[in-house]
C-alpha positions in Angstrom: 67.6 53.6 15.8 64.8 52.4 13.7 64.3 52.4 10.0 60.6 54.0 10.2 58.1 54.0 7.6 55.2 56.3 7.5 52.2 55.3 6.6 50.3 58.0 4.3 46.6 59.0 4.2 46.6 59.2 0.8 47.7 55.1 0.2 44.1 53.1 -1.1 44.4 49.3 -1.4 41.4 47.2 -1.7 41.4 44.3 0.7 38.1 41.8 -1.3 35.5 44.2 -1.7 36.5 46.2 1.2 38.6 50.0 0.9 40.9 50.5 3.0 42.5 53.4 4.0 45.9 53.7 5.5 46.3 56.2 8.0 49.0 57.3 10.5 51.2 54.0 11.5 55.0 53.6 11.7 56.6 50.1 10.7 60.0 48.7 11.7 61.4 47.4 8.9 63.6 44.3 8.2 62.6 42.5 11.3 61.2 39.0 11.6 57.4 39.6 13.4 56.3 36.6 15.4 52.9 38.0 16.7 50.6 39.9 14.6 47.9 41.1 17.3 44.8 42.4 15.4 42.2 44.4 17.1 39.0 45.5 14.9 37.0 48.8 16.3 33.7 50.0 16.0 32.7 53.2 17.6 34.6 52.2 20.4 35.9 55.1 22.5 35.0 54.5 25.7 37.5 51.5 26.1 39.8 51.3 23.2 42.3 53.1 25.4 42.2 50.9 28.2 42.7 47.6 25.1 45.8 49.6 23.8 47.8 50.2 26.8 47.3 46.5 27.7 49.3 46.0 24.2 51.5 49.0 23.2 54.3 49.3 26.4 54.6 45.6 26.2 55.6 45.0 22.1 59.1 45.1 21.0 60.6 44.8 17.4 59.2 41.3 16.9 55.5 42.0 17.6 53.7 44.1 15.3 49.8 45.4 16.7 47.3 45.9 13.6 44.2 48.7 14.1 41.3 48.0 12.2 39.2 51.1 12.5 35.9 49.9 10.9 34.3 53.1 10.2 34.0 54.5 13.7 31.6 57.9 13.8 33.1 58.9 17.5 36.4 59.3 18.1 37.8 56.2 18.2 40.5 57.0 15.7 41.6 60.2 16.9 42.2 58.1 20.5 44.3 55.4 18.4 46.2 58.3 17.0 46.8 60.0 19.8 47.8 56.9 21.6 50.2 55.2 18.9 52.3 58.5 18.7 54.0 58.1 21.6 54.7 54.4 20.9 56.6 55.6 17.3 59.5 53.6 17.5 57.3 50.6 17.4 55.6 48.1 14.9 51.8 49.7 14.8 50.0 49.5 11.9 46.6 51.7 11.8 44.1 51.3 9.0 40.7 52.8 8.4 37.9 51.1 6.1 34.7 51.5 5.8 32.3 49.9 7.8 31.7 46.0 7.1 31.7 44.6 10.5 34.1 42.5 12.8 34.7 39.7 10.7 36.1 41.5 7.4 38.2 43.6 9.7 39.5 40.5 11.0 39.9 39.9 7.5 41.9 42.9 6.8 44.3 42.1 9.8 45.0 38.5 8.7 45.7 39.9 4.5 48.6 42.0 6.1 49.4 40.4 9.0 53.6 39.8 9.1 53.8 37.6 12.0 54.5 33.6 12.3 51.7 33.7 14.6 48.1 35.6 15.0 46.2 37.2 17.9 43.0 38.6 17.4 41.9 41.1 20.8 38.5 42.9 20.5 38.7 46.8 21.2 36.4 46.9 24.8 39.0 44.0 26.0 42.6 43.7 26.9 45.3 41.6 28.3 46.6 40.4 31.7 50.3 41.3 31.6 50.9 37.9 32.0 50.3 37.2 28.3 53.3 39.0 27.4 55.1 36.3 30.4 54.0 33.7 28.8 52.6 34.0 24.9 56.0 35.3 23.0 58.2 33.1 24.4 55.6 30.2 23.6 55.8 31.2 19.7 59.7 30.6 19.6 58.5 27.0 19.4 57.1 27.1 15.5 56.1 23.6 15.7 52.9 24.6 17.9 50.1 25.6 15.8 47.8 26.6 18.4 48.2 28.1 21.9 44.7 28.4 24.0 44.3 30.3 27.7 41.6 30.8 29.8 39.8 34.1 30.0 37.9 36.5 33.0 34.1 37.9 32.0 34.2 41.4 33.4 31.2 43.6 34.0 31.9 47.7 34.2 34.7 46.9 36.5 37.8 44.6 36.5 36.8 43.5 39.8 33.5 42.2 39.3 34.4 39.2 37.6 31.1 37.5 36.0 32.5 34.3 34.6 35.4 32.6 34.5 35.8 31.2 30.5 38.0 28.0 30.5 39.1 27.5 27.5 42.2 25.8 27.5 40.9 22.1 27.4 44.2 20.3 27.3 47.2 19.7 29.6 50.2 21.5 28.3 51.8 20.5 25.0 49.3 17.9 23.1 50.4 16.4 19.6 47.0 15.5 17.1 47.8 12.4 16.1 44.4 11.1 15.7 41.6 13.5 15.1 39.7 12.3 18.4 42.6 14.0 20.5 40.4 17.3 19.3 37.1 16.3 21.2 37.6 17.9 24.3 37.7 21.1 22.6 34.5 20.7 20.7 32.7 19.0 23.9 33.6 22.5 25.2 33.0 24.6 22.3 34.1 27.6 23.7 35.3 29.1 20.6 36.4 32.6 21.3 39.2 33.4 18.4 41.0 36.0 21.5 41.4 33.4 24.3 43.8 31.8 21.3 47.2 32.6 19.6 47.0 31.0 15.7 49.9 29.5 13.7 49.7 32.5 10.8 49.7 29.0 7.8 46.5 27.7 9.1 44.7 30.4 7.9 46.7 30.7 4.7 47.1 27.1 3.8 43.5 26.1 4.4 42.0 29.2 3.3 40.2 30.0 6.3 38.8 33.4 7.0 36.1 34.9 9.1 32.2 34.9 7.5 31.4 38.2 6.6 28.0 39.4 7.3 27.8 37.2 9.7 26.7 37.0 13.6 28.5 34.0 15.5 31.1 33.8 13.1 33.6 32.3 15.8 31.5 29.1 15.5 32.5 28.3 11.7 35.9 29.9 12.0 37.7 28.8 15.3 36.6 24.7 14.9 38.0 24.8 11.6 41.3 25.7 12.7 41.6 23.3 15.4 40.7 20.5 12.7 43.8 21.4 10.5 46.1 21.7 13.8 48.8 18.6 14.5 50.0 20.5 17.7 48.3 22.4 20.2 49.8 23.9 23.4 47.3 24.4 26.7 48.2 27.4 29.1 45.5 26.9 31.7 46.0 30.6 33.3 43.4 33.6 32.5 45.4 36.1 30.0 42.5 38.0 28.9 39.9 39.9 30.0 36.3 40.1 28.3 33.8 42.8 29.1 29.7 42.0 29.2 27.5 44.3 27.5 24.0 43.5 28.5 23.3 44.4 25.4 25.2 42.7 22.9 24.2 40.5 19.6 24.9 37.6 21.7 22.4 38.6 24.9 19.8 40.2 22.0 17.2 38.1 19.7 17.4 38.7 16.3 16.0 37.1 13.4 19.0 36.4 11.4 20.8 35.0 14.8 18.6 32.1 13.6 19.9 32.2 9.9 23.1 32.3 11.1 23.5 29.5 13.3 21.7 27.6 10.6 24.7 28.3 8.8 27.0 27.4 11.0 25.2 23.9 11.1 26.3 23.9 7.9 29.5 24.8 7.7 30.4 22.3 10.3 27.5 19.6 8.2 30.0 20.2 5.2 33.1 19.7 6.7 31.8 16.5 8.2 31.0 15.3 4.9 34.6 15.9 3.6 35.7 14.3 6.6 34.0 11.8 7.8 36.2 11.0 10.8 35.6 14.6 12.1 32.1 13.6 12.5 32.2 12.1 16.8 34.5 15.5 17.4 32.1 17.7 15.6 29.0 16.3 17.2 29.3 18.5 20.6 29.1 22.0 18.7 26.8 20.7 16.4 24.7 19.9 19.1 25.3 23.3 20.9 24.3 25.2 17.9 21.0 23.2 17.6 20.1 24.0 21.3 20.9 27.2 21.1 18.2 27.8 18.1 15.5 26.1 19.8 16.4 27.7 23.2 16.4 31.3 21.6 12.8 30.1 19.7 11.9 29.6 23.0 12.2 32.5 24.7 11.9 35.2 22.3 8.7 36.5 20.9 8.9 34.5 17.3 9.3 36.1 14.1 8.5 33.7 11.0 11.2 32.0 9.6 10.7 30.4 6.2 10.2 26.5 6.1 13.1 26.0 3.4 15.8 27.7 6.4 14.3 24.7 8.9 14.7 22.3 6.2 18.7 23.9 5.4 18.9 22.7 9.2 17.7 19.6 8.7 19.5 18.6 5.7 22.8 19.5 8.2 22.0 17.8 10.9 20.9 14.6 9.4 25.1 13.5 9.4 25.0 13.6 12.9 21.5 12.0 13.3 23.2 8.6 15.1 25.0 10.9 18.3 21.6 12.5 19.0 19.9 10.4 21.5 16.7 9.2 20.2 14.4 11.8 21.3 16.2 14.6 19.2 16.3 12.2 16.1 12.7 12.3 16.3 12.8 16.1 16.6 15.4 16.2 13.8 13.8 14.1 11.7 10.5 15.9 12.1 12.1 19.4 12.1 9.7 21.7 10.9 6.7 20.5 12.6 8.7 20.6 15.6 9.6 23.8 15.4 6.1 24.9 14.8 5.0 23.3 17.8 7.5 25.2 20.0 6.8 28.4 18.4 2.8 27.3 19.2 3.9 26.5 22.9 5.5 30.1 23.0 2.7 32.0 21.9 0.4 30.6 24.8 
């Protein structure tokens, strides 16, 4: 029925500075793909079952799913396998690599990724089945660059629903004529890459990939996409669901969490510098991210971070330094000490 292709062991490409190992998959060839769903896993075998079978028994021939084991030590991959072989006659691509964390398997899935159109679905989630109502029959419509849905916040159980995550800003189908038509979405700076599906040539085009290496990665990766859509469609309905971990990088304190949403200031600094009429629709996540520092300072035990980082944060938030009311200019323009005087404050 199909013309299947096998995917050996023993095939080694090298995807930037990552190996990659192709391991059991089967391909349909000749078809046009209009989603590419890629789901990265680490040492994920308590759940990655319950994210496949929210994907596998709904694709046909025009949606291919992409694996991204990334270096799992339990048996993560043995459950993929196991799972995928009785879903042969479909487009499922598995691939191994050594460990280098969400974002360059992201990576990995978006270099071989067929489809018009990207998903990205993290291994300990998984989909209502009204995404597959709904999502495929929205990417017939290749003018739409971005779709955005709402999402559930799940803890242990699919009933005891934590949060609901609105996402979906907009009303329906919205052109970007003017790049002020984006605020809404950075006033609400919920910027989750799964509670979207992507237009495949805004990554491509605009050479946008996901930091590697780095924690909140969404922040500099999901904004810049938006910027560079002309046509967005809003689905206010909840299509996926997102288990809490108590114990995630995001509920953690780390040191680099503050290195890394210094970066993000950055990223977002530079882009507002290149274009300056981005600057107003920036300014919410901008914001976010510098609230977030001083609110994680604040309630973590402090571990010294060197006065040249504080004065990288600075030096990006200084573009933005007319949206802040007064107040935070003052703490902006004073940065460092100000810092020092809530880690001071802390330590009392």
């Amino acid at each position: 029925m199909y013309n299947l292709l096998l995917i050996s062991m023993a095939h080694l490409t090298h995807i930037g500075t990552v190996c990659v190992y192709h391991t059991k998959g089967y391909i349909v060839d000749n078809q046009p793909i209009k989603i590419s769903i890629i789901i990265p896993c680490f040492n994920s075998s308590e759940y990655i079952e319950a994210c496949l079978l929210s994907v596998f028994p709904h694709i046909d021939e025009y949606i291919e799913v992409i694996v991204i084991n990334d270096g799992s030590t339990d048996d993560s991959l043995d459950k993929i396998n196991k799972l995928a072989s009785h879903y042969h006659h479909k487009n499922i691509n598995i691939i191994t690599q050594n460990n280098a964390g969400l974002s360059a398997a992201r990576n990995t899935g978006l270099t071989i990724a067929r489809g018009n159109y990207i998903a990205f679905l993290d291994s300990d989630d998984f989909y209502h089945p009204d995404f597959w109502q709904f999502i495929p029959r929205l990417t017939d419509d290749h003018s739409i660059d971005i779709i955005e849905f709402n999402a559930e916040q799940f803890e242990s159980s699919i009933e005891n629903i934590i949060e609901h995550i609105d996402c979906a800003v907009f009303d329906g189908s919205i052109t970007i004529d003017h790049i002020e038509k984006l605020y809404p979405a950075f006033r609400r700076s919920k910027w989750y890459p799964w509670a979207r599906v992507y237009k495949t040539e805004l990554f491509r085009e605009n050479n946008i990939q996901f930091p590697q290496g780095r924690l909140y990665e969404d922040m500099t990766t999901v904004p810049l996409l938006y910027l560079q859509s002309k046509h967005i469609y809003s689905l206010n309905k909840s299509l996926v669901w997102y288990r809490f971990h108590s114990k995630s990088i995001t509920q953690t304190f780390r040191p680099k969490d503050i290195l890394d949403l210094i970066y993000v200031a950055q990223v977002l600094s530079r882009v507002s510098m290149e274009t300056p009429s981005a600057k107003s629709v920036i300014f919410p996540t901008i914001q976010r991210v510098y609230n977030f520092i001083k609110y994680t300072i604040a309630r973590n035990k402090y571990t010294k971070i060197k006065n040249n980082e504080w004065q990288k944060l600075k030096i990006a938030l200084l573009p933005f330094i007319p949206y802040f009311k007064l107040s935070k200019q003052m703490q902006i323009k004073l940065l460092p000490i100000y810092i020092n005087m809530i880690v001071r404050f802390r330590r009392k």
